[in-house]
C-alpha positions, 0 to 999 in steps of 0.5 A, spaced: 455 495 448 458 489 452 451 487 455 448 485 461 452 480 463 458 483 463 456 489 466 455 485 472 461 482 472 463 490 472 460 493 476 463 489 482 471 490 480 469 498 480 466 498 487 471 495 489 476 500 487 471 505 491 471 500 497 479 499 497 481 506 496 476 508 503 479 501 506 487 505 505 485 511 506 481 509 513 487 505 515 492 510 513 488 516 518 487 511 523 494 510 524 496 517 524 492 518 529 494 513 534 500 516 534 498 523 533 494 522 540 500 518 544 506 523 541 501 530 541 506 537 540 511 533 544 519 537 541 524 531 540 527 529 546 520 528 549 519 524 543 524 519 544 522 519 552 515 516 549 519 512 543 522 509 548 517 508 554 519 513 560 512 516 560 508 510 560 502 510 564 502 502 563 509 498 561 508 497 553 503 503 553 508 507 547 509 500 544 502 498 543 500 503 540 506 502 535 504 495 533 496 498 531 498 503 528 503 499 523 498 493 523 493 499 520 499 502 515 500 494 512 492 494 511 494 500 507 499 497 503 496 491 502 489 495 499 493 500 495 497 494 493 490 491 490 488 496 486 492 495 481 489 488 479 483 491 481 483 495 475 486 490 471 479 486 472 476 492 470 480 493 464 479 486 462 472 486 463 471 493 461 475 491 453 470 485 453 477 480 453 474 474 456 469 474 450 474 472 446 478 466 445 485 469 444 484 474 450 480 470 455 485 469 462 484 464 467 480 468 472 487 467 477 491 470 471 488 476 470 492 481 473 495 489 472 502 485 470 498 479 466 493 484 462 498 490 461 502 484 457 496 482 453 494 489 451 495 492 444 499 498 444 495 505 446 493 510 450 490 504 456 496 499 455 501 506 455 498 509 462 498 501 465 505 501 464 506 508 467 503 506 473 507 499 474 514 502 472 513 508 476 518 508 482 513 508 488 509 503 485 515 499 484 516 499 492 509 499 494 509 492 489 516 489 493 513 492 500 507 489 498 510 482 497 515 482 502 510 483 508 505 478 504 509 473 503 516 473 506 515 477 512 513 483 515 517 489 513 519 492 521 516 499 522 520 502 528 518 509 529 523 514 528 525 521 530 530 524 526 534 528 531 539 532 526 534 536 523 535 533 515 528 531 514 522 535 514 517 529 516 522 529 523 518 524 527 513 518 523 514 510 523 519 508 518 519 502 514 525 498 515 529 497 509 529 491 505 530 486 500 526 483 495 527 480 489 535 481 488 533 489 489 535 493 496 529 498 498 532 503 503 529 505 509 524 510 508 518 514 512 511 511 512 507 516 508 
């Protein structure tokens, strides 16, 4: 309906969708498995012995692996994050927006946030709005932001001692601030 031309503006933005949910979910099982590699089946206290470099064959051994495998989780992130603006463009280019006048954006403007304020009530403009209100998507924005434009949010890795959480052991976000809100620590899954 849109024809030829729009479609090839199309087409890309839903490969890249494609690409960028590989992109994370490569960068996510990376990291696990650099650290499930160093840490093994270990119980708690060796945990902490490792954490804390007792049985490093090389001085910073433990640390290294914790530096790559948060590199690997802020890629992540960073891809999550885009697939929001990413499937703006889609929407965008899909509703045939830049065709028109009143709905055309600069190509810098055309973002989840940007379209989901241009579009008109529906079932596009409701879902739209349930993902960028939704309490993961909101951390996953200021963590986003933080890291890309502020600073890297630390990720130590932490081993739940007192038995509370399931997850007992992982990298952790450190908490943080961002944009007048305070987000409390919370695991890297």
């Amino acid at each position: 309906v849109l024809g030829e031309l729009q479609r090839r503006g199309l087409s890309p933005a839903l490969d890249t969708i494609v690409e960028r949910r590989r992109f994370a979910r490569y960068h996510f099982n990376e990291a696990r498995q650099l650290l499930d590699e160093a840490i093994g089946d270990s119980g708690h206290i060796s945990i902490v012995g490792k954490v804390l470099g007792g049985y490093d064959k090389e001085p910073g051994e433990f640390e290294w692996v914790r530096i790559r495998a948060s590199a690997n989780i802020n890629s992540c992130v960073h891809s999550m994050h885009s697939l929001a603006d990413i499937l703006g463009q889609v929407i965008y280019l899909a509703l045939g927006m830049n065709r028109h006048a009143s709905t055309e954006l600069e190509a810098r403007m055309v973002n989840a946030y940007t379209l989901r304020d241009r579009l008109p009530g529906g079932r596009i403009k409701e879902l739209l709005n349930e993902l960028l209100t939704h309490p993961d998507f909101v951390y996953l924005s200021a963590l986003n932001n933080q890291s890309k434009h502020r600073s890297i949010v630390p990720m130590p890795y932490s081993v739940d001692m007192m038995g509370t959480d399931a997850v007992g052991h992982r990298l952790k976000f450190a908490s943080f601030e961002y944009d007048g809100t305070c987000y409390p620590e919370r695991w890297v899954r």
